[in-house]
C-alpha positions in Angstrom: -9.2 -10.3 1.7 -8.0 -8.8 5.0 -5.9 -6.2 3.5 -4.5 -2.8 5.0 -4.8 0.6 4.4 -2.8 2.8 1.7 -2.9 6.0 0.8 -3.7 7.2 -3.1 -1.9 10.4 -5.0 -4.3 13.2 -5.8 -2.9 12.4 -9.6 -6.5 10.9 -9.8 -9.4 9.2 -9.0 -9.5 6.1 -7.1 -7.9 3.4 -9.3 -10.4 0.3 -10.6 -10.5 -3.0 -9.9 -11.4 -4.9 -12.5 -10.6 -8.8 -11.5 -9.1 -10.9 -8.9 -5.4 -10.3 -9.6 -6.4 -6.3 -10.0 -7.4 -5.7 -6.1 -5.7 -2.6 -5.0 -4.4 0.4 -5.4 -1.3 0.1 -6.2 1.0 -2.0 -9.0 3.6 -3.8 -6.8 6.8 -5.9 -7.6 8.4 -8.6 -5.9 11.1 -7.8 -3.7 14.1 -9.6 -2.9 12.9 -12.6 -0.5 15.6 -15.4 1.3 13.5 -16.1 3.8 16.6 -14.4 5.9 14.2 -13.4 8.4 14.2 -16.8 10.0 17.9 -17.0 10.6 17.5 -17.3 14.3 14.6 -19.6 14.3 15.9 -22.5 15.6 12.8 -25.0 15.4 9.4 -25.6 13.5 6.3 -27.0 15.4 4.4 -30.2 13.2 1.6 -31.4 15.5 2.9 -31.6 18.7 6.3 -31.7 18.2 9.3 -29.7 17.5 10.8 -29.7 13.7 14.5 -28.2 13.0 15.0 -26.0 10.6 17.0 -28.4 8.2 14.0 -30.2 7.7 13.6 -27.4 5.3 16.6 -27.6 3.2 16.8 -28.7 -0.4 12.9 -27.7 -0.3 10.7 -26.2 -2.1 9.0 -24.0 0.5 4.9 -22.3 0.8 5.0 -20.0 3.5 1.1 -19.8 4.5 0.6 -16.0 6.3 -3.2 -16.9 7.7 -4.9 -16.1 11.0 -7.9 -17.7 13.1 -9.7 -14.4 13.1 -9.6 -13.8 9.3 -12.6 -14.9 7.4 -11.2 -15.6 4.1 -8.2 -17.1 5.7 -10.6 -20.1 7.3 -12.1 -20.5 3.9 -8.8 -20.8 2.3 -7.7 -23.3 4.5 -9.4 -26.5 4.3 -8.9 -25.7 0.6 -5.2 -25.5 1.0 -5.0 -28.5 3.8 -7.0 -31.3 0.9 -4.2 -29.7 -1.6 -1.4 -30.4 0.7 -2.4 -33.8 1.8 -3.2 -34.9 -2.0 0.5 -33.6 -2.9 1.9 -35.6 0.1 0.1 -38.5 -1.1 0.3 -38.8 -4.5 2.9 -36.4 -6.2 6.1 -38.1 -7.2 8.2 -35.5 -5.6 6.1 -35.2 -2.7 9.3 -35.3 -0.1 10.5 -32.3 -1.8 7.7 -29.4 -0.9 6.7 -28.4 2.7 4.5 -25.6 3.9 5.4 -23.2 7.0 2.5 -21.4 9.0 3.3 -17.6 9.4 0.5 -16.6 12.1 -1.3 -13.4 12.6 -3.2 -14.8 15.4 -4.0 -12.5 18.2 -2.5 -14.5 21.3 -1.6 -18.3 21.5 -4.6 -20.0 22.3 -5.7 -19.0 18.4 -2.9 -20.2 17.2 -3.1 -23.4 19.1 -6.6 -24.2 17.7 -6.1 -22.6 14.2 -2.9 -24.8 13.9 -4.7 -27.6 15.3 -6.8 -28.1 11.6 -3.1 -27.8 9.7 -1.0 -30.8 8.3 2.3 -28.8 7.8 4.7 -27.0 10.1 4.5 -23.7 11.4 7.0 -20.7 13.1 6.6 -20.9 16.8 4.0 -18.7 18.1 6.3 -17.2 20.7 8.4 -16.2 17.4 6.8 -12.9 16.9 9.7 -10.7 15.7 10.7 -13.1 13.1 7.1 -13.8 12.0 7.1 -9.6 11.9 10.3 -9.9 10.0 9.1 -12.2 7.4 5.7 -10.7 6.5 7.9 -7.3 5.5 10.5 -9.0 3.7 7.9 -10.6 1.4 5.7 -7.4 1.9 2.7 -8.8 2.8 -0.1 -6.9 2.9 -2.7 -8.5 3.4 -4.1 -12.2 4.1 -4.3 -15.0 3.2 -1.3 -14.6 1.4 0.4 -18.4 -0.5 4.2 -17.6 -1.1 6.5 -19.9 -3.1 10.2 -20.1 -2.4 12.7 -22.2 -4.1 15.3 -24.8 -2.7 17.7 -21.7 -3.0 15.1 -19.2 -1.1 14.4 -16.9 -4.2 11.1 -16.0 -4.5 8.9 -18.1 -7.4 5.7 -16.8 -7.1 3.2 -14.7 -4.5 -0.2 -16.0 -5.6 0.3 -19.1 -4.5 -3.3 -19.5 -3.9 -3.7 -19.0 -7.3 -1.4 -22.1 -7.9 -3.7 -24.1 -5.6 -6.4 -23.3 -7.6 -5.3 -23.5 -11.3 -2.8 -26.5 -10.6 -4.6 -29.1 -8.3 -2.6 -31.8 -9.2 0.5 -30.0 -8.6 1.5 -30.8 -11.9 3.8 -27.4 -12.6 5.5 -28.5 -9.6 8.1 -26.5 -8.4 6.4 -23.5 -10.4 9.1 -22.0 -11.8 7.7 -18.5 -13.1 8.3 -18.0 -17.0 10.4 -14.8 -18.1 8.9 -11.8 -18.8 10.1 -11.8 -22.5 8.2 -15.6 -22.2 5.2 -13.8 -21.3 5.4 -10.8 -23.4 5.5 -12.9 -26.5 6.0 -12.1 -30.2 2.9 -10.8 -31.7 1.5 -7.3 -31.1 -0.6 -5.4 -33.4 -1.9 -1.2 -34.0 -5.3 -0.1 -34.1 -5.6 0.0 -37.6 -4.6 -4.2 -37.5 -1.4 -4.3 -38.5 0.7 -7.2 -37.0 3.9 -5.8 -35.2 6.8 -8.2 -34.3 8.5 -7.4 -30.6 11.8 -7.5 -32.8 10.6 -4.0 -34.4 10.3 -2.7 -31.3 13.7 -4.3 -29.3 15.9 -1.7 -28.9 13.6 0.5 -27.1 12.1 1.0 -23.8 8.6 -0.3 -22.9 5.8 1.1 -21.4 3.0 -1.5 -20.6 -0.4 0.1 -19.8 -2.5 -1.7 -17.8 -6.0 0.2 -18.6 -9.6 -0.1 -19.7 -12.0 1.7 -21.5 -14.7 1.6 -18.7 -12.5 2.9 -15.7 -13.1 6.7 -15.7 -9.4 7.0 -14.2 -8.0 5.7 -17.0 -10.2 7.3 -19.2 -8.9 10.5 -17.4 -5.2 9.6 -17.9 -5.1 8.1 -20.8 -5.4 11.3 -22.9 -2.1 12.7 -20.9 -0.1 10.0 -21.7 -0.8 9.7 -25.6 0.9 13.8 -25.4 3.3 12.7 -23.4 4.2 9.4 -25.4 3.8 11.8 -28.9 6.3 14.2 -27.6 8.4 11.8 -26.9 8.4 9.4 -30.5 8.7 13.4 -32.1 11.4 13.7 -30.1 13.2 10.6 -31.5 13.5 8.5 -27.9 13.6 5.3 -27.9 10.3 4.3 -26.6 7.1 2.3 -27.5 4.0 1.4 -26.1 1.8 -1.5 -25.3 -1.8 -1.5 -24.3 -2.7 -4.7 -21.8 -6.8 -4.2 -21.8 -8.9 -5.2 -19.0 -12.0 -3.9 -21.2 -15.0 -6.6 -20.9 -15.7 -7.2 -24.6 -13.7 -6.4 -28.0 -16.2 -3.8 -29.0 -15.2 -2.0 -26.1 -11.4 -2.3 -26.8 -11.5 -1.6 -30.0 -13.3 1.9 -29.3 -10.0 2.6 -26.4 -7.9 1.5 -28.5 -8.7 3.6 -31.6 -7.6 6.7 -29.5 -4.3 5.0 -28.6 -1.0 5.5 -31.1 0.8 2.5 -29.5 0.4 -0.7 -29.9 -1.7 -3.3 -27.9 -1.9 -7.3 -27.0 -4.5 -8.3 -29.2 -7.4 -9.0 -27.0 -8.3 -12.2 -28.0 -5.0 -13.1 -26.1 -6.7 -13.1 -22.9 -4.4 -15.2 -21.0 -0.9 -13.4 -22.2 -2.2 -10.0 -20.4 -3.4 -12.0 -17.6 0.3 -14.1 -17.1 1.6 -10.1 -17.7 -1.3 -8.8 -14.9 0.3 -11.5 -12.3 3.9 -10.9 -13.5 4.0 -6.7 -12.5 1.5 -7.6 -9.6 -1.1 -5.2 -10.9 -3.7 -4.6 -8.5 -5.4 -1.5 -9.9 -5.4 0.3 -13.0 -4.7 2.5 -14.8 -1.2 1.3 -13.9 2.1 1.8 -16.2 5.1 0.1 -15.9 8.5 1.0 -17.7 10.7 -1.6 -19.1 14.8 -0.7 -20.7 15.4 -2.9 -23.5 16.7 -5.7 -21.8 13.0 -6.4 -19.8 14.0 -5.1 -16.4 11.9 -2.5 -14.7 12.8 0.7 -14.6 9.6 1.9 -12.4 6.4 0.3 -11.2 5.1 3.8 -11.5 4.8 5.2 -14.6 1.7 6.5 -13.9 3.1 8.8 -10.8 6.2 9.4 -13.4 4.0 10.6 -16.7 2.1 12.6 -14.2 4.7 14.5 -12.7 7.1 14.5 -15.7 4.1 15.3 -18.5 7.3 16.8 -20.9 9.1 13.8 -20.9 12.4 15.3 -19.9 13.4 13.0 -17.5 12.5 9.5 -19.6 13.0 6.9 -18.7 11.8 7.9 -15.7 14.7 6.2 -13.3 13.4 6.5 -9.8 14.6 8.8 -7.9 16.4 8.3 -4.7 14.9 11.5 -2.7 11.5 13.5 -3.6 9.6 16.5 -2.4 6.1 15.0 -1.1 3.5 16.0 -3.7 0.7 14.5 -5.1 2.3 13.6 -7.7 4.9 11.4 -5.8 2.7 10.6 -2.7 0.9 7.5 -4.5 5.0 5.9 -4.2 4.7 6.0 -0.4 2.5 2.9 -0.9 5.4 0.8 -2.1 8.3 0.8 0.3 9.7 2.1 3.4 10.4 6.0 3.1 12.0 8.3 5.5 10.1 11.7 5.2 11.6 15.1 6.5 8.5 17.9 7.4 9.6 20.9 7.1 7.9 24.8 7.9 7.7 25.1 4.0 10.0 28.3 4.0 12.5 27.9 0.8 14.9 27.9 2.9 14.5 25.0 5.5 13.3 22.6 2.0 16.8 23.5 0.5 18.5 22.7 3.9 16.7 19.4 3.9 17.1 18.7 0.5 21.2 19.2 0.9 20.9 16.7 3.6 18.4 14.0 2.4 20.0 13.8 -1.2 23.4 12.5 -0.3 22.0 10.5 2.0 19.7 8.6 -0.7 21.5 8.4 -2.8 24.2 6.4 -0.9 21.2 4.2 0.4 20.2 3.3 -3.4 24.0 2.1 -4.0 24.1 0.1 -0.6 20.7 -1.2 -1.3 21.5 -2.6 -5.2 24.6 -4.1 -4.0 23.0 -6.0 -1.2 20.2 -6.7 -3.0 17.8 -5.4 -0.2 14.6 -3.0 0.0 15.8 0.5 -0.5 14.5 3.0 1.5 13.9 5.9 -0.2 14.1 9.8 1.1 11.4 12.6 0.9 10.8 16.1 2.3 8.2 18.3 2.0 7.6 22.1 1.2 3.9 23.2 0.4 2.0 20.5 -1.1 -1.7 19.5 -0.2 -0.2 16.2 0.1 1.3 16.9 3.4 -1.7 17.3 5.5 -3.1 14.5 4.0 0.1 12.0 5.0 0.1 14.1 8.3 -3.8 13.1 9.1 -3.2 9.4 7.6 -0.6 8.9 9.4 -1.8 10.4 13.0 1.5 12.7 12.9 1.9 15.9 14.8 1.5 19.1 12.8 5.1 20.1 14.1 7.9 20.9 12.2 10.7 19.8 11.9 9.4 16.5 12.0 11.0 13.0 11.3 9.7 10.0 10.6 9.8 6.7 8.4 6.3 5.4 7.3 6.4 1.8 6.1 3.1 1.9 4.6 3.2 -1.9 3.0 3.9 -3.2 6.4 0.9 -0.8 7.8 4.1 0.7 10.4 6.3 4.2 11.2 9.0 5.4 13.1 8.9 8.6 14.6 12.6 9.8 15.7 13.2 11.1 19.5 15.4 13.9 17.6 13.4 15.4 14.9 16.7 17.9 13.5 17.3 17.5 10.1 21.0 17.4 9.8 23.0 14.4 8.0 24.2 12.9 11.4 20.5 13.1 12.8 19.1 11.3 9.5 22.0 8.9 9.1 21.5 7.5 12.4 17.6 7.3 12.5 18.4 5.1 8.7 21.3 3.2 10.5 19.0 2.3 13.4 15.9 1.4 11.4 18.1 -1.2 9.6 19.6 -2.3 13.0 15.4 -3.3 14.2 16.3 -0.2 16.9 13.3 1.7 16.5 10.0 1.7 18.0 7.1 1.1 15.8 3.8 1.8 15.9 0.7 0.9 13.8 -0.1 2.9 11.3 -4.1 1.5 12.3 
């Protein structure tokens, strides 16, 4: 793939990567997607001709991010063109799917021949900002990237290349994703065999860990999380755990698993942990994500959580709003927008920015639920490794104070004209990052 650049926590070694849907270094979820960046489109291009945007509606809708220069994207493409026209041809509900080209080409005339070998309709090449605006709200990272939308614009599924693959036929058309508690399913066992029902376990919050015996990371931070997950079942939280393997045999599981006190997906259930691989996104491992009892996530990053939390005392691990930059927390940075606040270290200035920042957050988390958007999330630093290493990725100036907002899924940051760290300064450098206002530069 043609994917970008993050930047990994010193909680550990470089993550593995043991299969397709495990690529990167990071566990990801999907954000909330209407496809409102394309609000003041006013026209699609099919051929030579313009398209309006109702041609869309009551559709099922693939939004195809792809570009001329991209190797893997030309190989995708032919692939995806037979699939479309077969659909058109031959599925029932063939008048009820369309695909939209979102191009990364480097100027028109690679868009005009690129688009040229395409049977669907595309964004206007001239429509850069809302091309821009669409690749962040589905946080693209890299392409080729498939997306499926629904008639109502909520986001089914963001492997569609996956679906071209596995469903040829378009059978599973629209693709409506199965639940989580669908994919989790009933039957879970311990390492001695004993068969465990998910109604034992219900009540509780769940930690899945995505991990493998032959991955030294995991092998590394596996041992941390069995004192951490002992403390707290002696502690009488309401927690249990559930081992997803990507090991490459059963003898191999079997060994891991022995060490582990949780529970675990049998392994001959291959296609269960796979379903819960796509579900959470996981694209590296060791990766832990933390479920209440009702299924929804409470953090993508229970790995980052465990590591900085080994005690327990903050389960269930609720994400905070605003965080010093450590290693600990500097893996997060790869997941969303975050404003950052560099400070000269002294315990003074961090508690000054702290007092600003936290208010700040935490009013941006409420605004954010409500609206259903991306939060942005709040950091400041003190004296941390981490810094310098954020400082070099980023190409920032070893100045403090120093305000910025890296956006490191959309490979972007902002650095503010005024770099004071007071609650009007930070206010307005959020306000005008949510108004577009900001100039932004590459992070490469």
């Amino acid at each position: 793939r043609c994917i970008h650049h993050t930047i990994v926590s010193q909680t550990g070694a470089t993550p593995c990567f043991p299969h397709h849907s495990e690529r990167g270094s990071v566990l990801a979820l999907p954000t909330p997607c209407n496809m409102s960046a394309l609000k003041n489109v006013t026209h699609l291009l099919r051929g030579g001709e313009e398209v309006p945007m109702s041609a869309l509606d009551g559709k099922v809708v693939g939004i195809y991010f792809s570009a001329h220069w991209c190797p893997p994207c030309r190989g995708f493409t032919p692939k995806l063109a037979q699939w479309y026209k077969d659909f058109k041809a031959n599925h029932p509900r063939a008048d009820d799917f369309e695909i939209v080209f979102a191009s990364s080409d480097k100027n028109q005339e690679a868009f005009d021949e690129y688009f040229a070998e395409m049977p669907w309709t595309a964004i206007p090449y001239a429509d850069r900002k809302a091309k821009d605006s669409l690749s962040k709200e589905f946080s693209v990272r890299g392409i080729p990237t498939f997306v499926i939308v629904d008639e109502n614009r909520k986001l089914l599924n963001k492997n569609g290349r996956d679906l071209v693959r596995d469903d040829p036929k378009g059978e599973k058309f629209p693709w409506t994703p199965p639940s989580f508690e669908e994919i989790f399913g009933e039957d879970f066992v311990k390492n001695d065999g004993t068969a465990v029902k998910r109604s034992e376990f219900a009540d509780k919050y769940v930690g899945i860990y995505f991990s493998a015996h032959w991955c030294p990371p995991c092998r590394g931070f596996t041992p941390d999380l069995i004192k951490t997950y002992t403390k707290l079942v002696a502690d009488g939280k309401p927690f249990e755990m559930v081992f997803a393997s990507s090991d490459k045999n059963e003898k191999q599981f079997k060994e891991y698993f022995d060490e582990m006190p949780w529970l675990a997906i049998p392994f001959d259930d291959r296609k269960r942990k796979e379903a819960l691989s796509a579900h959470f996104e996981v694209e590296g491992i060791p990766a832990l994500v933390i479920l209440d009892p009702q299924g929804n996530v409470v953090t993508a990053n229970g790995r980052m959580a465990v590591g900085a939390d080994p005690e327990g005392s903050e389960f269930p691990w609720v994400p905070k709003p605003c965080n010093e930059l450590t290693g600990a927390s500097g893996s997060s940075l790869n997941d969303s927008a975050v404003v950052i606040a560099f400070t000269s270290g002294e315990d003074a200035d961090v508690a000054a920015a702290k007092a600003v920042l936290q208010p700040i957050a935490e009013a941006e988390a409420e605004a954010a639920k409500a609206a259903g958007d991306n939060q942005v999330f709040f950091m400041y630093t003190a004296n941390d490794d981490m810094i310098d290493m954020v400082r070099d990725f980023a190409r920032l100036k070893d100045t403090s104070p120093l305000l910025v907002l890296l956006d490191i899924p959309n490979q972007v940051k902002f650095v503010s004209k005024d770099h004071s760290i007071t609650t009007e300064n930070v206010s307005q450098f959020l306000a005008d990052f949510k108004a577009g206002k900001l100039q932004e530069e590459r992070l490469r």
